[in-house]
C-alpha positions as CSV (number, residue, x, y, z in Angstrom):
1,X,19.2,-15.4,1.9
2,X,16.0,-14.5,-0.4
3,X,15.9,-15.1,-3.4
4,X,14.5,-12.0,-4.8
5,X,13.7,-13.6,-8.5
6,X,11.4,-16.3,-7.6
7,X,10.1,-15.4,-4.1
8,X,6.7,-15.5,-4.1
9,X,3.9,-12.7,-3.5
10,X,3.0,-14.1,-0.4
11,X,6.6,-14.5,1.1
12,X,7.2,-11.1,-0.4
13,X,4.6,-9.9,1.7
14,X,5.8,-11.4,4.7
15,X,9.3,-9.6,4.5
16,X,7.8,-6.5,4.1
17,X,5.5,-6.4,6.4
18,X,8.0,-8.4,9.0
19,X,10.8,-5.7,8.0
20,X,8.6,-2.8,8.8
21,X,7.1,-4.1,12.0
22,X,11.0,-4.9,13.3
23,X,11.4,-1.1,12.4
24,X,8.3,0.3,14.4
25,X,5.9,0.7,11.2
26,X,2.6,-0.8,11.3
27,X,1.3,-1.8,7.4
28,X,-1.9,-3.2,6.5
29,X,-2.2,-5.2,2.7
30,X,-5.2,-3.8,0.8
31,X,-5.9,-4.3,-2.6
32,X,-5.5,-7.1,-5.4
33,X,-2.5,-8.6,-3.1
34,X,-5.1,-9.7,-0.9
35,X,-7.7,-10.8,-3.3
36,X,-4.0,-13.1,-4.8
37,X,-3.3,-14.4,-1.2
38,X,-7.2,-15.4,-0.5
39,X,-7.8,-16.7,-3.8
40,X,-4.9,-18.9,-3.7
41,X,-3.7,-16.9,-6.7
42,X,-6.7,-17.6,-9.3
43,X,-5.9,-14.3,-9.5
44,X,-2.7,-12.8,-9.6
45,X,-1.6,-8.9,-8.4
46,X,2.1,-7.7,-9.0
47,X,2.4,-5.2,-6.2
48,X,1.4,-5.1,-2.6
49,X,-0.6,-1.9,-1.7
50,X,-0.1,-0.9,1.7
51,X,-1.7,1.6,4.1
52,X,0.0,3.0,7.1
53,X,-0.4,6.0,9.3
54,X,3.3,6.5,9.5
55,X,4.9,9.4,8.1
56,X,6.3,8.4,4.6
57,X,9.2,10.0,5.2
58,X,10.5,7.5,7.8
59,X,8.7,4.7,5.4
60,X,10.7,6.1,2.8
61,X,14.1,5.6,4.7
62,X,13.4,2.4,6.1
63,X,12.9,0.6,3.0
64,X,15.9,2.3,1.3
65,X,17.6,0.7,4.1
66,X,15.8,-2.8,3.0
67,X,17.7,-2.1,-0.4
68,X,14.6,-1.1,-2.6
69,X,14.5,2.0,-4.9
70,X,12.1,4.2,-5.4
71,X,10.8,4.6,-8.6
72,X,7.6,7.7,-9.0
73,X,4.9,6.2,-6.6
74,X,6.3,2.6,-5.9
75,X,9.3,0.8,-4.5
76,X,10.7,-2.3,-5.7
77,X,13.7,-4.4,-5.1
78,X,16.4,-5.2,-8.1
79,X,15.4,-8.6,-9.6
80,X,12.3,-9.1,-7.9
81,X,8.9,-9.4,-10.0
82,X,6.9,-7.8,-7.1
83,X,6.8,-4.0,-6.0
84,X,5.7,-1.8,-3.0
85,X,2.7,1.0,-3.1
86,X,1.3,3.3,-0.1
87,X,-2.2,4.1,-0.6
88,X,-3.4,6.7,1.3
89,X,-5.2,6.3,4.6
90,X,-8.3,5.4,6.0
91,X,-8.3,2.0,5.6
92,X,-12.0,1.6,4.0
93,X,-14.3,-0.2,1.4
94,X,-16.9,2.3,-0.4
95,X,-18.1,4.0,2.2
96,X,-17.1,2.0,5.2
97,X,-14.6,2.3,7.6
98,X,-12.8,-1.2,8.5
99,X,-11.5,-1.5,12.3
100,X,-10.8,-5.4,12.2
101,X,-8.1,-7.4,10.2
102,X,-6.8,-10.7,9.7
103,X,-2.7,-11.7,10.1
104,X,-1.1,-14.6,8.4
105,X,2.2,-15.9,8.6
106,X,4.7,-16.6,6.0
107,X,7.8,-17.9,6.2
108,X,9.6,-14.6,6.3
109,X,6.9,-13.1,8.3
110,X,3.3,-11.9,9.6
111,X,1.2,-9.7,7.4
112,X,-1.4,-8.1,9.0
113,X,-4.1,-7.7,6.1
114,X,-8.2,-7.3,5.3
115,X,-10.3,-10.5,6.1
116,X,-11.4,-12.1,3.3
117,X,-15.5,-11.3,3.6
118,X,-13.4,-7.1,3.1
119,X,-11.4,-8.1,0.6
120,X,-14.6,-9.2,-1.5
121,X,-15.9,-6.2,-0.8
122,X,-13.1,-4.2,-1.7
123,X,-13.0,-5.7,-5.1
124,X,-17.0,-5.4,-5.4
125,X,-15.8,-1.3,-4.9
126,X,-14.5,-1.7,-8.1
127,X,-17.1,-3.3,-9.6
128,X,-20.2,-1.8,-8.2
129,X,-18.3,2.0,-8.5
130,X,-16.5,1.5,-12.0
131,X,-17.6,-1.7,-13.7
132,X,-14.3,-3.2,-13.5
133,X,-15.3,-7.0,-14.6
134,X,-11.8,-8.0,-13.3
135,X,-12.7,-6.7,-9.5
136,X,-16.2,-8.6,-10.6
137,X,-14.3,-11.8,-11.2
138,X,-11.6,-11.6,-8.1
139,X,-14.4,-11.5,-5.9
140,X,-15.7,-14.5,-7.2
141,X,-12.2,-16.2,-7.2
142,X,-12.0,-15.9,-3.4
143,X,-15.5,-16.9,-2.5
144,X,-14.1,-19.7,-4.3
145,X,-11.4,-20.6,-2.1
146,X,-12.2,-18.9,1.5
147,X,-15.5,-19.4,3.5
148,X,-16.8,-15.3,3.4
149,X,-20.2,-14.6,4.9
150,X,-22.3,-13.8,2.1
151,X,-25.0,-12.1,4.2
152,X,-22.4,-9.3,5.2
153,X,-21.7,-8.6,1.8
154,X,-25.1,-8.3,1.0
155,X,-25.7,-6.2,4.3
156,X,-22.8,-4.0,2.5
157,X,-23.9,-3.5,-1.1
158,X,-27.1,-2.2,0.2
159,X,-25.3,0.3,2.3
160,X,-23.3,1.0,-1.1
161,X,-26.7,0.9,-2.7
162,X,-25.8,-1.4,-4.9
163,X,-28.3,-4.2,-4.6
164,X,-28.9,-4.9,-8.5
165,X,-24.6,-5.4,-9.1
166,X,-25.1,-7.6,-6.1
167,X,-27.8,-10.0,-7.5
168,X,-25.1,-10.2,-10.6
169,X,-22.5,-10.9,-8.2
170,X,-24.7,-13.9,-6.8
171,X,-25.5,-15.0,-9.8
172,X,-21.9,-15.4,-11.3
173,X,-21.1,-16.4,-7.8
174,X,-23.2,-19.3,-7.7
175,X,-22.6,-20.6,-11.4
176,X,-18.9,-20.8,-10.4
177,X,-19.4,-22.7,-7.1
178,X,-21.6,-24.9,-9.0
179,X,-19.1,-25.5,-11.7
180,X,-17.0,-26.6,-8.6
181,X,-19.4,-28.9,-7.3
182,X,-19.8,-26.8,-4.4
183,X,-22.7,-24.4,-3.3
184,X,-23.5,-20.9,-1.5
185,X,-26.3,-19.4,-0.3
């Protein structure tokens, strides 16, 4: 029986995910969920954004079935913290197309997700295309806690042309690894 009050974001990602796999749907996490999950929550999301290539509709029926309401654009279940959003498909960051993904499992299931060097990225898109500081600092927090190749997300920002937000990224990078005793080239 789950607790809906106090599961976590992670577990609550692993039901959904789980639930809609067991129902033919394949989901893939995108968004601050993933940054929360690779961080090891130094950062913390409230919803899990989800892209599939299903037709809504049947997404739509399947998690009424899973007992959550739909409320405008998201779904959430009654006493839990966490809610459900479809973003629209391709699965990209900027510019770029992304064909290979990570899965974890929970205890209430497998998520199938972006790897962590994309979900850098993906919150460098916010940064580099709106100055969001926050997308700025969530990057940060998973270098942080995850090993991400560094020289792919420089290979990136170029392509983004974005090489000057990237040195700032480095920089802030690198004074928070070294306030954690740790270094990155």
């Amino acid at each position: 029986m789950i607790n809906w009050a106090t599961i976590s974001l992670f577990d609550f990602a692993g039901y959904v995910s789980e639930e809609l796999r067991k129902r033919g749907m394949e989901t893939i996490l995108v968004g601050g969920a993933c940054a929360t999950i690779y961080s090891k929550n130094r950062y913390q999301s409230y919803d899990l954004d989800y892209i599939t290539y299903d037709d809504m509709k049947n997404v739509r029926n399947a998690l009424k079935d899973m007992e959550f309401i739909e409320k405008q654009k998201y779904f959430q279940h009654e006493n839990c913290p966490w809610f459900i959003e479809f973003v629209s498909p391709p699965v990209a960051v900027g510019n770029e197309p992304i064909r290979e993904f990570n899965t974890i499992k929970t205890s209430l299931g497998t998520i199938k997700l972006l790897r962590a060097v994309d979900s850098v990225k993906d919150r460098l898109a916010a940064y580099y295309h709106w100055g969001d500081q926050q997308g700025l600092k969530q990057a940060i927090n998973i270098c942080q806690e995850q090993d991400v190749n560094i020289a792919e997300v420089r290979r990136w920002s170029a392509q983004e042309d974005q090489q000057e937000k990237f040195k700032i990224f480095i920089k802030e990078l690198k004074k928070k690894l070294s306030e954690d005793g740790r270094k990155k080239d």
